[in-house]
C-alpha positions in Angstrom: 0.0 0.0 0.0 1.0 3.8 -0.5 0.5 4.8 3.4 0.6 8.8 4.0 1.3 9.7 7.6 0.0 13.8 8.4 1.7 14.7 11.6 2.8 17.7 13.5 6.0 16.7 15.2 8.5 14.4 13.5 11.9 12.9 13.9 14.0 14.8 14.9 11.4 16.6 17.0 11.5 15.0 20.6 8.3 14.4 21.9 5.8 11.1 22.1 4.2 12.6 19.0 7.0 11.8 17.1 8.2 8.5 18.4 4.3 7.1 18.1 4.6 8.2 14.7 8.2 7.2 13.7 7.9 3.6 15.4 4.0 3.6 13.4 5.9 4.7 9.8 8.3 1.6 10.2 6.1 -0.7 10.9 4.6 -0.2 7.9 8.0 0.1 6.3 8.6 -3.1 7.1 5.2 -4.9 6.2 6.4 -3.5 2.7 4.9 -0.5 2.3 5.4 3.0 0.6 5.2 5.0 3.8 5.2 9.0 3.3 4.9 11.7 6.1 3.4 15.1 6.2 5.0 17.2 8.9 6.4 20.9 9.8 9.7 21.8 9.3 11.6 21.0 13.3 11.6 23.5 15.4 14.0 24.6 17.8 12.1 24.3 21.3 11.2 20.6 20.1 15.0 19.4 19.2 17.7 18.2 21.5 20.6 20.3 22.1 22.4 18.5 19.5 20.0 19.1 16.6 19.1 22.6 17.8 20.1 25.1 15.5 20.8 22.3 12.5 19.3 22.6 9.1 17.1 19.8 7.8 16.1 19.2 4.3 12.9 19.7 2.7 12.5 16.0 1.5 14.4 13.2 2.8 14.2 9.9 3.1 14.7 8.3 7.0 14.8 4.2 7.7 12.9 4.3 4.8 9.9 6.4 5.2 10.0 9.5 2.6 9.4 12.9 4.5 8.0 15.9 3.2 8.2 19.0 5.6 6.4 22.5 5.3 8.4 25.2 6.2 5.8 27.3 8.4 6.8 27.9 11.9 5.8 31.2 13.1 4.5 30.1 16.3 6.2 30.3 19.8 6.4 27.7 22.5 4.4 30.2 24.4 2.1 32.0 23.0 -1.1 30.5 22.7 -2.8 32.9 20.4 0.2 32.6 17.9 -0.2 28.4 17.9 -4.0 29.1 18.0 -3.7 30.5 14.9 -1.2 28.7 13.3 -3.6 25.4 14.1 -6.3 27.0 11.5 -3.7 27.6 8.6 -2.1 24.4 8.8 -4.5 22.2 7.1 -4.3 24.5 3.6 -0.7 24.5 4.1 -0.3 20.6 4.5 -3.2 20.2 1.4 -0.9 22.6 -0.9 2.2 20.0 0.0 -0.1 16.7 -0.3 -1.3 18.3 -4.2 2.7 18.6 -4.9 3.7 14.6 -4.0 1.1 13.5 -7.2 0.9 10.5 -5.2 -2.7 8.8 -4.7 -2.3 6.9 -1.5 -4.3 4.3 -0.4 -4.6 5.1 3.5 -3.7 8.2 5.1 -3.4 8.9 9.0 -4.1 12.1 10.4 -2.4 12.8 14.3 -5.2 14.6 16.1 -4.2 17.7 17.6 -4.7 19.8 15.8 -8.4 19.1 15.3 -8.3 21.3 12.5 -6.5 18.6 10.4 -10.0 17.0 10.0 -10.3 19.9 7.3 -7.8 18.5 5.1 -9.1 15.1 5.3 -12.0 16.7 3.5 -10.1 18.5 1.6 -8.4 15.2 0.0 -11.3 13.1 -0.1 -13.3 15.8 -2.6 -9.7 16.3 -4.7 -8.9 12.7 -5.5 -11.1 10.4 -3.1 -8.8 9.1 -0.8 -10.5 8.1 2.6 -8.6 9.0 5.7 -8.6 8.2 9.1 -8.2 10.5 12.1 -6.3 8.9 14.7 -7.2 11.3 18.4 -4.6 11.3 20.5 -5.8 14.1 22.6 -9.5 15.7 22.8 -10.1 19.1 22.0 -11.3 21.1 23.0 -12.2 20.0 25.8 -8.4 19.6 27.4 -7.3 23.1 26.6 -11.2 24.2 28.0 -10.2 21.9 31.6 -7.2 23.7 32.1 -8.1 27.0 31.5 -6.2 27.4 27.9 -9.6 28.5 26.1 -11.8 30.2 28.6 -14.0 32.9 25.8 -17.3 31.2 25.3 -17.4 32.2 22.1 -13.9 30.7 21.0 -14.8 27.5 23.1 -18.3 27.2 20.9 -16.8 27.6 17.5 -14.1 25.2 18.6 -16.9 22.5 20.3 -18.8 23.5 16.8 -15.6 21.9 14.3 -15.2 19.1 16.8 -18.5 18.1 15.7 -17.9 18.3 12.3 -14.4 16.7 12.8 -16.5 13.3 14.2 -19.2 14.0 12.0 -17.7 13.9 8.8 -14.9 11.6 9.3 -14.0 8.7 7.5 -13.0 6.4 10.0 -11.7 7.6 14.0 -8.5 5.7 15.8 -8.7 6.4 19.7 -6.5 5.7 22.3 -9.2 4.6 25.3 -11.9 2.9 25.6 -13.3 5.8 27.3 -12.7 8.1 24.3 -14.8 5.9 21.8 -17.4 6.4 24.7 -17.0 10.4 25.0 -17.0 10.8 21.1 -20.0 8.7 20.6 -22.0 11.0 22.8 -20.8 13.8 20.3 -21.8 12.9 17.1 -19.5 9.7 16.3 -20.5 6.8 14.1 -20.1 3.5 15.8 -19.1 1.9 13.2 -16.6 3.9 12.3 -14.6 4.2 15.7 -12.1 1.7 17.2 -9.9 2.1 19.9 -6.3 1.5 19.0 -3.6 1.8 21.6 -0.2 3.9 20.8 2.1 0.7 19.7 5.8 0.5 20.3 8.5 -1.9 18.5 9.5 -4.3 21.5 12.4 -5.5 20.1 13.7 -2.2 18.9 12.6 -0.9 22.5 14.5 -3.6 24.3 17.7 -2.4 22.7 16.9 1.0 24.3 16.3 -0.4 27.7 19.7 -2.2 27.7 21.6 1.1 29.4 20.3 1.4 33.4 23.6 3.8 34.0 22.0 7.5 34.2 22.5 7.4 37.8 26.5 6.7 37.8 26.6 9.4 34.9 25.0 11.7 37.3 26.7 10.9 40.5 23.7 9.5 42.5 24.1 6.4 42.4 23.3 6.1 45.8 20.4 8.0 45.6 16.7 6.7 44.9 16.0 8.6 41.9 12.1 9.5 41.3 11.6 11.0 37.7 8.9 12.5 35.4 10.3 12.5 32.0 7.9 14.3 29.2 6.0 17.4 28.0 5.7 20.2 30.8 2.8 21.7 29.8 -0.6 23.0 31.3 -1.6 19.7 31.3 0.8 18.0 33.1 0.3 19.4 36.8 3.8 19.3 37.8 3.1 21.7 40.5 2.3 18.7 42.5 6.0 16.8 42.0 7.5 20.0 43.5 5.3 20.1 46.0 5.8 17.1 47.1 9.4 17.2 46.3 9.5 19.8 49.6 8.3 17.3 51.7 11.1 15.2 51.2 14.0 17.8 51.5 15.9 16.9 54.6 15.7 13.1 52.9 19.3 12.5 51.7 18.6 9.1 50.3 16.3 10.5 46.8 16.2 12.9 44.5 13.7 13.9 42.1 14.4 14.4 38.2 11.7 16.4 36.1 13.2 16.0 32.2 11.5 17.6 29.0 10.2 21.2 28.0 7.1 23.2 27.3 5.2 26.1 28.1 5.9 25.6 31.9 9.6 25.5 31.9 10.3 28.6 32.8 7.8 29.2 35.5 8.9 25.9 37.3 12.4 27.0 37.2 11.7 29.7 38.7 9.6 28.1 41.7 12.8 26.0 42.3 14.6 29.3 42.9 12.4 31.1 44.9 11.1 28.3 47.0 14.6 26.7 47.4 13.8 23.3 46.2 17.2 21.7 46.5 16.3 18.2 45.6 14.4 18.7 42.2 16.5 19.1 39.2 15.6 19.9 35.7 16.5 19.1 32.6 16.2 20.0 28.5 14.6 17.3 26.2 17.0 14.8 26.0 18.1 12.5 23.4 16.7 8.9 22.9 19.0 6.8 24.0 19.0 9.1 27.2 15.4 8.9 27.8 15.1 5.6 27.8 18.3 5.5 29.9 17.0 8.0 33.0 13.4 5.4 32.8 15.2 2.3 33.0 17.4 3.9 35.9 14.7 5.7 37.9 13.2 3.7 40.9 9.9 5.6 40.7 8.5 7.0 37.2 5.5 9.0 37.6 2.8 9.8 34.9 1.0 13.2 35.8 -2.3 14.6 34.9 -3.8 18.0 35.8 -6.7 17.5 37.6 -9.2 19.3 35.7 -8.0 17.1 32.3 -11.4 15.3 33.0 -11.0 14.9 28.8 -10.2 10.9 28.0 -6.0 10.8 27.5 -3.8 8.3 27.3 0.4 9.9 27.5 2.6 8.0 24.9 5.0 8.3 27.8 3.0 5.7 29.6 3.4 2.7 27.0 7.1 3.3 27.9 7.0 2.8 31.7 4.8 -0.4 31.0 7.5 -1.2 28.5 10.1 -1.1 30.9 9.1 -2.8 33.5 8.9 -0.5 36.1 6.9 0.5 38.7 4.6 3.2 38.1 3.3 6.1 40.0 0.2 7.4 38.0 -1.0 10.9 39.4 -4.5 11.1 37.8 -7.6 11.5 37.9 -9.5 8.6 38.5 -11.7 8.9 35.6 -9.0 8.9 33.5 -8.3 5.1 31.5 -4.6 5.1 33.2 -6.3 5.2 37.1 -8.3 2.0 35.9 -5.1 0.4 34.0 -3.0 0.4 37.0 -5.1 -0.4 39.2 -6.5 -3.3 37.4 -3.4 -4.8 36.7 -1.3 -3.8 39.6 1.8 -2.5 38.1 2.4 0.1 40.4 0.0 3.1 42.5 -2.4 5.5 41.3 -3.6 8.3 42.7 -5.4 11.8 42.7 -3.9 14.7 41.4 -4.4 17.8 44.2 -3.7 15.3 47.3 -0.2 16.2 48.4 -0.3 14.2 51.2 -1.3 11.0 49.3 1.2 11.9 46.8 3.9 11.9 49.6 2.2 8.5 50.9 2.6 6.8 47.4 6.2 7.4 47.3 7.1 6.4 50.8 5.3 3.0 49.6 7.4 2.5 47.0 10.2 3.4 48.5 10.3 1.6 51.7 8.8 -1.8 48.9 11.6 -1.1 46.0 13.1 -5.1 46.4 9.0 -6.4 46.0 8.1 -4.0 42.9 9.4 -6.4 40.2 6.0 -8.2 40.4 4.7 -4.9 39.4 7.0 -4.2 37.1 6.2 -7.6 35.2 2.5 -7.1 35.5 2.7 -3.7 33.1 5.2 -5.5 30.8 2.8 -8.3 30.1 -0.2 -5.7 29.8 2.1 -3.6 27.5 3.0 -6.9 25.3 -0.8 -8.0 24.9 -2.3 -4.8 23.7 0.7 -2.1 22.4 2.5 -4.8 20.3 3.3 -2.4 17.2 2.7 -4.9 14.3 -0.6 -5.7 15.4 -1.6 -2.5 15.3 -0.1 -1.9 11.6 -2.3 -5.0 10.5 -5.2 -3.7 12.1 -4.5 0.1 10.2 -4.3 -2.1 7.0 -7.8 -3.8 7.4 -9.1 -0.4 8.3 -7.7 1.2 4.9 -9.2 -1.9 2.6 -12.2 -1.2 4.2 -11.8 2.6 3.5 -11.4 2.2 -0.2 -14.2 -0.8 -0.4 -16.0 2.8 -0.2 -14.8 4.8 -2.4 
């Protein structure tokens, strides 16, 4: 098949985005296919230090997968209005970029944010008739509304008004929850044209990654139990609670917290850290790959957070990779949230509330004062993780979706 990929963030953009995307284009590389991707030209706050600052070409060709970027990045990290708008003029953009390939695919993928991408589906299917399917990662609005983002009514009914359409109108819709076929049901979806897909991963390929467990002898705690969040640091996140809790274990030699990544928060957490003297909380930049997966596989406690008003269904590609690793898990989140259920379900590790400090501090003295007994945990995600994120599975189940698709044209 001739496979088109429509994405946001790409290799060598850092993010889950991109590696849910990259590890989803090989897949299909490797089940033969003519895998192409749609994506914006990499920008600065999303690269490592290493590839900040680098030029990348327009076209090129990576493990296979031929990628076509748009160079269109006038949006800051932190300006909301300015990647506002940029989210309504990417869809013509992309469009103008799919019309130069001359290439008529037969199944394209569409990452969801930016809702607005649902635009271009349409767009395609009246120019040549290709079906696509929209693949929501993340519900909007309704996350940017629960966190105070998008508070003018007006702006949040126009937006609730083209989510509609989005489910209305699509071809076929990829979720990552069960409870987000639920919640897009209620608004309009068409049950037979909604399936609940989780992000996949490579094992194999991941395995290789999780062969390093040295971060802590590069960083001179080895003696230290290390407790990490490694991801996005944005609204959504609620890291205000790691710091908070982070205080409560300041005259305790024996850890140290890590919070790794970037986004719209950065700075303002940095500067808590400074004002509040937080000794034992160190940040640090996006890192490479190989480094990621390094501080996961050597932290004793990874935590997932959640804001507690993200009442929207999400599922962090981060979360596959704890699972993944075999790890224990400390999942701060709302309970109505899919990853609450998951962990508990399946023990592989504590979930709580976001907001409750004191649990918080609870959870981690568990763990801590447990660390020899959490490989039972640990084991529990890993067979969860192999049973429903294995990678090819999902590319198989992408394929069915896109025969089905063109049955229809």
């Amino acid at each position: 098949m001739k496979i088109l990929l429509v994405i946001d963030n790409f290799y060598p953009e850092i993010g889950s985005a991109s590696q849910v995307y990259n590890d989803l284009g090989k897949a299909f590389v490797k089940r033969n296919h003519d895998v192409h991707v749609i994506t914006m030209y990499p920008r600065n706050f999303y690269l490592s230090q290493d590839n900040s600052g680098k030029v990348f070409p327009i076209d090129e060709t990576i493990e296979g997968m031929h990628v076509h970027r748009c160079r269109f990045h006038f949006a800051q990290r932190d300006n909301v209005l300015m990647r506002g708008l940029e989210h309504f003029l990417v869809p013509g953009l992309y469009f103008n970029r799919y019309k130069t390939l001359g290439i008529k695919f037969d199944g394209i993928i569409f990452y969801i944010p930016p809702l607005l991408l649902y635009r271009m589906a349409n767009m395609i299917r009246k120019y040549d008739g290709t079906r696509s399917v929209l693949n929501f990662q993340d519900i909007h609005p309704q996350e940017l509304v629960d966190v105070g983002m998008v508070k003018n009514p007006l702006i949040i009914r126009l937006l609730k008004y083209l989510e509609m359409k989005a489910y209305k109108t699509a071809d076929y819709i990829t979720v990552l929850s069960p409870s987000g076929v639920n919640l897009i049901l209620t608004r309009g979806g068409n049950s037979d044209r909604i399936q609940c897909i989780y992000n996949g991963i490579d094992l194999a390929e991941l395995d290789k990654n999780f062969k390093r467990k040295d971060f802590k002898n590069l960083e001179g705690i080895e003696n230290k139990i290390l407790v990490s969040y490694a991801g996005m640091i944005n609204v959504f996140q609620g890291i205000d609670d790691i710091l908070d809790v982070a205080k409560r274990f300041k005259e305790d030699n024996s850890m140290i917290f890590y919070i790794v990544g970037d986004g719209m928060e950065t700075k303002r957490l940095k500067k808590r850290l400074s004002d509040e003297g937080i000794s034992n909380v160190l940040m640090k930049p996006l890192q490479p790959k190989d480094v990621y997966y390094n501080i996961v596989n050597s932290s004793d406690i990874n935590i997932v957070s959640l804001d507690s008003r993200m009442t929207a269904p999400c599922l962090p590609g981060k979360f596959a990779n704890l699972l993944a690793a075999g790890r224990p898990i400390l999942a701060k989140i709302p309970r109505n949230n899919d990853i609450f259920k998951i962990v508990k379900d399946i023990k592989c590790g504590i979930a709580i509330e976001p907001d409750n400090i004191s649990e918080f501090e609870e959870a981690i003295r568990k763990l801590k004062a447990n660390l020899h007994q959490v490989n039972e945990m640990g084991r529990n995600g890993r067979k969860f993780f192999e049973e429903n994120m294995n990678l090819e599975n999902n590319a198989i189940i992408y394929e069915h979706i896109f025969s089905l698709l063109k049955s229809c044209q």
